[in-house]
C-alpha positions, -999 to 999 in steps of 0.1 A, spaced: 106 284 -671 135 305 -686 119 333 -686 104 329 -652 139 322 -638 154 354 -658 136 376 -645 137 365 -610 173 363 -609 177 399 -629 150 411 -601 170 400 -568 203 413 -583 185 445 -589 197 446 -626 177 463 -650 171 450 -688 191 471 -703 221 466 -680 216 430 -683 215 432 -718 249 454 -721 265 426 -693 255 396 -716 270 414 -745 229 407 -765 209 429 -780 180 449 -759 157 430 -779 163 400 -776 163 398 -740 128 414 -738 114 385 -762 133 359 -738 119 375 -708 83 381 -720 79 346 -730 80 349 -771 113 337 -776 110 293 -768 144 289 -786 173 311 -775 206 300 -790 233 279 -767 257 312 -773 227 335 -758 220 314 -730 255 306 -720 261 345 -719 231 347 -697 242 321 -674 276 336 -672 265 370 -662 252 354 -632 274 328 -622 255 300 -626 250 266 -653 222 272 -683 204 244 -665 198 262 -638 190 293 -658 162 271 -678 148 252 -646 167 220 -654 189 213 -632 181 181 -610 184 175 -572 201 144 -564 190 131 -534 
């Protein structure tokens, strides 16, 4: 789900990988892996820069967050 949501949010805010990658302060690399799938355990420090470059929690980022009804 994490990389599903990455890559849609990167998408509608027209950001490319690299730029993402220089915003988040991570290396190239490691975004790509997170992206593409291979990386199933980023670290709380990468996913909280993530989350901050887009304004939003690291639940939401990983598809956690829940709807209370």
């Amino acid at each position: 789900m994490l990389s599903v949501n990455l890559k849609k949010l990167r998408k509608q805010r027209k950001i490319s990988q690299d730029k993402l990658a220089r915003l988040a302060d991570l290396p190239y690399n490691t975004l790509v892996k997170i992206e593409s799938g291979k990386s199933n355990n980023p670290t709380f420090e990468t996913l909280s820069k993530l989350a901050d470059v887009f304004n939003i929690s690291i639940d939401k980022l990983t598809g956690r967050e829940r709807n209370n009804k």
